[in-house]
MIZA-408492 format. One record per atom (N, C-alpha, C): residue in one letter; atom name; x, y, z. Coordinates in pm, 1 decimal, padded with zeros to 6 digits. Example, Ala and Ser with C-alpha at 12.3 -4.5 7.8 and 13.67 -1.06 7.14 Angstrom:
// residues 2
LUMBA residuo atomo       c1       c2       c3
LUMBA       A     N  01319.0 -00569.0  00780.0
LUMBA       A    CA  01230.0 -00450.0  00780.0
LUMBA       A     C  01320.0 -00330.0  00780.0
LUMBA       S     N  01285.0 -00225.0  00708.0
LUMBA       S    CA  01367.0 -00106.0  00714.0
LUMBA       S     C  01290.0  00003.0  00787.0
This chain:
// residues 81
LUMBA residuo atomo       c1       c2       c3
LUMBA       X     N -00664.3 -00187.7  00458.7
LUMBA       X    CA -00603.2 -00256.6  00346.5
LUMBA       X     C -00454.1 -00224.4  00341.8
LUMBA       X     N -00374.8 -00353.6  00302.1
LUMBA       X    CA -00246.6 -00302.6  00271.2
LUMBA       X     C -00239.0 -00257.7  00179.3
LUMBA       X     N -00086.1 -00164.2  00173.0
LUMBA       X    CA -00064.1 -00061.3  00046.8
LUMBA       X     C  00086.7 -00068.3  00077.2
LUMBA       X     N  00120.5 -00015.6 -00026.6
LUMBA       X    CA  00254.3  00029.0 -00087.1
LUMBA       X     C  00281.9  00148.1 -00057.1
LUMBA       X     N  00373.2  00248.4 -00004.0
LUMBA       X    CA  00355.7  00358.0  00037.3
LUMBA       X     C  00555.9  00389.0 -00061.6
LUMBA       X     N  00533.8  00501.8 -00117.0
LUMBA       X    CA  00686.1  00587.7 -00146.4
LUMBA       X     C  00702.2  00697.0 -00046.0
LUMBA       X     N  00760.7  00662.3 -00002.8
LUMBA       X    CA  00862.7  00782.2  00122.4
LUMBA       X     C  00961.8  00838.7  00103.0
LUMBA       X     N  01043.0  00938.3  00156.8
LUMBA       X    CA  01076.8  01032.8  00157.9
LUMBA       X     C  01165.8  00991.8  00298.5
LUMBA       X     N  01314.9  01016.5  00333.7
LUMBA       X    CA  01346.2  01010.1  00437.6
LUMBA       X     C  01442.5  01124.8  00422.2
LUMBA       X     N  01374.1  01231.2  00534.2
LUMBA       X    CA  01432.5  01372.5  00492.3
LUMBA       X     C  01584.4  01342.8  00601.5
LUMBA       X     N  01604.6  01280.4  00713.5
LUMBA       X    CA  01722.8  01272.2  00776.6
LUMBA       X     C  01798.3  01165.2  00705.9
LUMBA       X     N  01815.9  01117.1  00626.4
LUMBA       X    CA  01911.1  01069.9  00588.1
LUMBA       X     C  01934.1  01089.9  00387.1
LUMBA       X     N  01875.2  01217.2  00370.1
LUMBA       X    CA  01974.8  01287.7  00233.9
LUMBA       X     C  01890.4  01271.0  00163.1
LUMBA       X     N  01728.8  01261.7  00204.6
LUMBA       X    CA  01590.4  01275.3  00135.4
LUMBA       X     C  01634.7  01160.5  00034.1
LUMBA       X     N  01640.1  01036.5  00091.4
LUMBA       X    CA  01686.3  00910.3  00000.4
LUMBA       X     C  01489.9  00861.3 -00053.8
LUMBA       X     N  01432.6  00785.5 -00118.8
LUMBA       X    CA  01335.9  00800.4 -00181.1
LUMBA       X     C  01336.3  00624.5 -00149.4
LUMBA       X     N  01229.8  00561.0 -00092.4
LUMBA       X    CA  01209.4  00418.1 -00125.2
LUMBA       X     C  01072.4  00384.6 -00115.2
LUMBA       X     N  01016.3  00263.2 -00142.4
LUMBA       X    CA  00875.6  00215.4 -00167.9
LUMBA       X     C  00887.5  00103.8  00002.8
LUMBA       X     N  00799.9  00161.5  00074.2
LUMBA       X    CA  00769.9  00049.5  00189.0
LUMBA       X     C  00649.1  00019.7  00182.9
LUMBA       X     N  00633.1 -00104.0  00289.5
LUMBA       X    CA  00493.8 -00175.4  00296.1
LUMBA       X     C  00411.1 -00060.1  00410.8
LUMBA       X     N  00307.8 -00064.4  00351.4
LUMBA       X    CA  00160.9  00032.5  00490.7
LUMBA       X     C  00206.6 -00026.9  00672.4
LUMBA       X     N  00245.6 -00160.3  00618.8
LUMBA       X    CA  00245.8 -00223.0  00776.8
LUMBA       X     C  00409.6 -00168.3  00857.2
LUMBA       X     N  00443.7 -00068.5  00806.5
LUMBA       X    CA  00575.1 -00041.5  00855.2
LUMBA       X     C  00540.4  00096.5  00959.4
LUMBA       X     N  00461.9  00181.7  00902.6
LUMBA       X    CA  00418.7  00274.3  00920.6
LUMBA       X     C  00371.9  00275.6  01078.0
LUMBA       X     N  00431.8  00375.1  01177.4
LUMBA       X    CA  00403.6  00352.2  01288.0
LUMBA       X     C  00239.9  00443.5  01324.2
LUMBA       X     N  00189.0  00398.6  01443.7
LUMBA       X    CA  00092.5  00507.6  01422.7
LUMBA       X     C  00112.9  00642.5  01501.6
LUMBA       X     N  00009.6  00719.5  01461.6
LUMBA       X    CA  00057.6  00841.2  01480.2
LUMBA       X     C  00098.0  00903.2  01591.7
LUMBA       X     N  00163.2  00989.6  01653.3
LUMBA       X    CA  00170.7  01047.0  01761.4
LUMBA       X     C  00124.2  01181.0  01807.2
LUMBA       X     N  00078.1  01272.3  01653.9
LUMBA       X    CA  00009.3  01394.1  01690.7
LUMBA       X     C -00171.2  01352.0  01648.7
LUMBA       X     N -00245.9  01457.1  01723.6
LUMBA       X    CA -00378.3  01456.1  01647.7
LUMBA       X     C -00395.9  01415.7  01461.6
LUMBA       X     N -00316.5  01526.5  01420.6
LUMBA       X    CA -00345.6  01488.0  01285.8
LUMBA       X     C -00314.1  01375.4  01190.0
LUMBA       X     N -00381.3  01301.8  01163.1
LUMBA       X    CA -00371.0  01146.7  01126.2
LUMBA       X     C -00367.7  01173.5  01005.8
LUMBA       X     N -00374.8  01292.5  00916.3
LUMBA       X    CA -00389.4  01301.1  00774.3
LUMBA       X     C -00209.6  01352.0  00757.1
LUMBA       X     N -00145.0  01387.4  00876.1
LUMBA       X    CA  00000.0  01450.0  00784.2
LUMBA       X     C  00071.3  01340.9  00703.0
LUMBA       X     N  00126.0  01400.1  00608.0
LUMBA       X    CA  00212.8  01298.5  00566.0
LUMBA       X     C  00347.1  01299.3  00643.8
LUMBA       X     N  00396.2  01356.2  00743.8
LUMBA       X    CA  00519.7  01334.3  00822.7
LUMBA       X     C  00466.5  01214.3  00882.6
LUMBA       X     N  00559.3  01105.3  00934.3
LUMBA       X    CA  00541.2  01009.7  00955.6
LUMBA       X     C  00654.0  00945.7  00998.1
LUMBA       X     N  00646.4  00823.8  01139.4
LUMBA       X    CA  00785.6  00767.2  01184.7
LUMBA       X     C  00739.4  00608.9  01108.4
LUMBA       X     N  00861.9  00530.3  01074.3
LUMBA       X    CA  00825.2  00395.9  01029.7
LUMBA       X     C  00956.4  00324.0  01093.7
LUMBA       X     N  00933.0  00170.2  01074.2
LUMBA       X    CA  00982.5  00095.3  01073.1
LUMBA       X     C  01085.3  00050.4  00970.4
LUMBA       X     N  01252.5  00024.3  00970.1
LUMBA       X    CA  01317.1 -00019.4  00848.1
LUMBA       X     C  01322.4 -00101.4  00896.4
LUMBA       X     N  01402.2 -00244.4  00820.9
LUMBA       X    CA  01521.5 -00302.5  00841.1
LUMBA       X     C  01654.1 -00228.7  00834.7
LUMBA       X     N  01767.5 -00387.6  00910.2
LUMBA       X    CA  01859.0 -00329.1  00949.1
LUMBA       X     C  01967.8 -00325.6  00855.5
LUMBA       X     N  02052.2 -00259.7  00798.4
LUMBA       X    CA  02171.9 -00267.8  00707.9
LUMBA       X     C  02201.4 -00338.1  00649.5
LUMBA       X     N  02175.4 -00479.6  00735.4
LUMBA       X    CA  02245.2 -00593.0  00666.0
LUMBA       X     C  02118.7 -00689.9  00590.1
LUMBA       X     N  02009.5 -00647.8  00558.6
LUMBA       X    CA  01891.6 -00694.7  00498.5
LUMBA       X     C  01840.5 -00590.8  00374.1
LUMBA       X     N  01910.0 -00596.8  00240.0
LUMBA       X    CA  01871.1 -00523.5  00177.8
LUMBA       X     C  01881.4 -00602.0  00015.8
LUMBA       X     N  01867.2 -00559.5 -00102.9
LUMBA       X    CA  01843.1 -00623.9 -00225.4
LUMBA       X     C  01715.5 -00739.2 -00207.8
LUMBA       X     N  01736.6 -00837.6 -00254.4
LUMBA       X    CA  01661.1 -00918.5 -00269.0
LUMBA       X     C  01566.8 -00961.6 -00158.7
LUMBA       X     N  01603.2 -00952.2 -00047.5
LUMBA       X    CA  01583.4 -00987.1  00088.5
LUMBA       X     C  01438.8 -00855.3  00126.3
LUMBA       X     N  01528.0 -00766.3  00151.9
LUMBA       X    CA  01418.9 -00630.4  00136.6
LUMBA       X     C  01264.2 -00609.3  00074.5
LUMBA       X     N  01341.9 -00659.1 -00037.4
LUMBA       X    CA  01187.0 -00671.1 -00175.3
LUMBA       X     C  01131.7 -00730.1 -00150.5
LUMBA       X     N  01156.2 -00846.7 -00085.9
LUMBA       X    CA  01042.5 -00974.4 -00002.4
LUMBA       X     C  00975.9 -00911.9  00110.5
LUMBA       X     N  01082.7 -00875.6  00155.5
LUMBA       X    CA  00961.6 -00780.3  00293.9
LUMBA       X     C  00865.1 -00707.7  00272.3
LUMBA       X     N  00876.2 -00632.0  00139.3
LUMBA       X    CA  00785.9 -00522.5  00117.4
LUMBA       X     C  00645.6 -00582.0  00050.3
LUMBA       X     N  00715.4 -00669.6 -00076.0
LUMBA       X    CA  00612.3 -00740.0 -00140.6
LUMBA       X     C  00518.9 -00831.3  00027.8
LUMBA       X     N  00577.0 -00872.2  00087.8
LUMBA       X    CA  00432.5 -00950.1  00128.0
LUMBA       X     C  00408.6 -00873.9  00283.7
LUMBA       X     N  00422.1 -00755.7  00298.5
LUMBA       X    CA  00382.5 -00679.1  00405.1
LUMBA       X     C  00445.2 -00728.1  00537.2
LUMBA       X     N  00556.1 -00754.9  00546.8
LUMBA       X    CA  00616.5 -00824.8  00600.5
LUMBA       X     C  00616.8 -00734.6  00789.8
LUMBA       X     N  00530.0 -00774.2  00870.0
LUMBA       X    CA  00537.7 -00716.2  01007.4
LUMBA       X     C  00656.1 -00629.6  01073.1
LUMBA       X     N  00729.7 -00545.7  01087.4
LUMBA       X    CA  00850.5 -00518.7  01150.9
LUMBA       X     C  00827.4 -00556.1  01297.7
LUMBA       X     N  00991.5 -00596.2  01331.5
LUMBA       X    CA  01012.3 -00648.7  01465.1
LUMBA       X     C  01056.3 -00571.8  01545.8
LUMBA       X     N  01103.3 -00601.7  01675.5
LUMBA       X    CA  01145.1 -00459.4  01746.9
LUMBA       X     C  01277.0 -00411.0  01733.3
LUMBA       X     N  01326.1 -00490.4  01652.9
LUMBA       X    CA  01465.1 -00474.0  01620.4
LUMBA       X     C  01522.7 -00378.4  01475.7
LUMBA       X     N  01420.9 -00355.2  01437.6
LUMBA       X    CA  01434.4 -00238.9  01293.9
LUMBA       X     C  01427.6 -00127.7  01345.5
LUMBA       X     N  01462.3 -00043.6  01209.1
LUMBA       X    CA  01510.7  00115.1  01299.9
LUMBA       X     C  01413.0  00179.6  01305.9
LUMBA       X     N  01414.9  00299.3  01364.1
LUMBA       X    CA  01307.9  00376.1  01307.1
LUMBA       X     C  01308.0  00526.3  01276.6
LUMBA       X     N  01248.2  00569.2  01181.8
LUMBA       X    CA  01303.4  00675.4  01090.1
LUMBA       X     C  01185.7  00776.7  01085.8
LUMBA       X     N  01234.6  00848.3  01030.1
LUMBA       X    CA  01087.9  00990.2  00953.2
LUMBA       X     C  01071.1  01007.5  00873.2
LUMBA       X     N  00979.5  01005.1  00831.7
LUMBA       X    CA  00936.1  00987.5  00650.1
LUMBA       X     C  00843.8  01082.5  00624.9
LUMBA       X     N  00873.7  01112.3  00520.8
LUMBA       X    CA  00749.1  01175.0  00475.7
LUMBA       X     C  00670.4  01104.5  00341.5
LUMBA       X     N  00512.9  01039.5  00348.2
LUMBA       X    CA  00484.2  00998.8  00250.1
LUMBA       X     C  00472.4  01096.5  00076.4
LUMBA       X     N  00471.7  01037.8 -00003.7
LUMBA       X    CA  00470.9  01063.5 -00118.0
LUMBA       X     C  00391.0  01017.9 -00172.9
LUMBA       X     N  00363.4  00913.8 -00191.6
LUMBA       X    CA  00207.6  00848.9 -00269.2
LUMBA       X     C  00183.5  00716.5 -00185.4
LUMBA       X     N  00071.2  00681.4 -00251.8
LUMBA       X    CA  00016.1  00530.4 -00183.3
LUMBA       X     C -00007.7  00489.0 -00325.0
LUMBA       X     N -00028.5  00320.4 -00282.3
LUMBA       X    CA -00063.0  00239.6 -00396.2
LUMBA       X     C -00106.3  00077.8 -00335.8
LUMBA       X     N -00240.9  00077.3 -00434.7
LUMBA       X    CA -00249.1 -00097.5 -00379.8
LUMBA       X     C -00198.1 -00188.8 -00463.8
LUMBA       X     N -00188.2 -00286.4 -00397.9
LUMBA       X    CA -00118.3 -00377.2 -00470.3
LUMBA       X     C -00105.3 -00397.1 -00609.8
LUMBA       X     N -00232.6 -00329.7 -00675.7
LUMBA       X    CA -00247.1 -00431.7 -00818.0
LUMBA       X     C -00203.5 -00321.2 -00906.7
LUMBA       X     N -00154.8 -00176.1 -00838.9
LUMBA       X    CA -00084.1 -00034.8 -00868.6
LUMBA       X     C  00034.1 -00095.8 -00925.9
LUMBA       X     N  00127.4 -00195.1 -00892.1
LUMBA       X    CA  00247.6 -00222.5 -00889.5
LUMBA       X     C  00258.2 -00334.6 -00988.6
């Protein structure tokens, strides 16, 4: 199921944002329960209004978004929001 996930991006000044589940890369160690985690952004020039659309409809990342380390913070389904 998709979800709403709040992250944590400790390399860039522990900035705090809400992404879509489908950003979320999968894992690379055994443990599938950590909350450390690499994801998918957009790029700089896709943010405000534009952004919020991505998130609201789980919007796929392409190979062209960045990719970062997160650490999750909570989950939420849709009807959370």
């Amino acid at each position: 199921m998709k979800s709403f996930l709040v992250v944590v991006f400790p390399e860039d000044k522990n900035d705090i944002d809400v992404i879509s589940s489908t950003w979320i890369l999968p894992p690379l160690s055994i443990d599938k329960n950590s909350k450390e985690k690499l994801c998918r952004y957009p790029p700089k020039q896709i943010r405000g209004t534009k952004l919020v659309k991505l998130v609201r409809e789980h919007q796929v990342p392409s190979s062209d978004w960045l990719i970062f380390s997160c650490r999750v913070l909570g989950e939420f389904g849709k009807n959370n929001l």
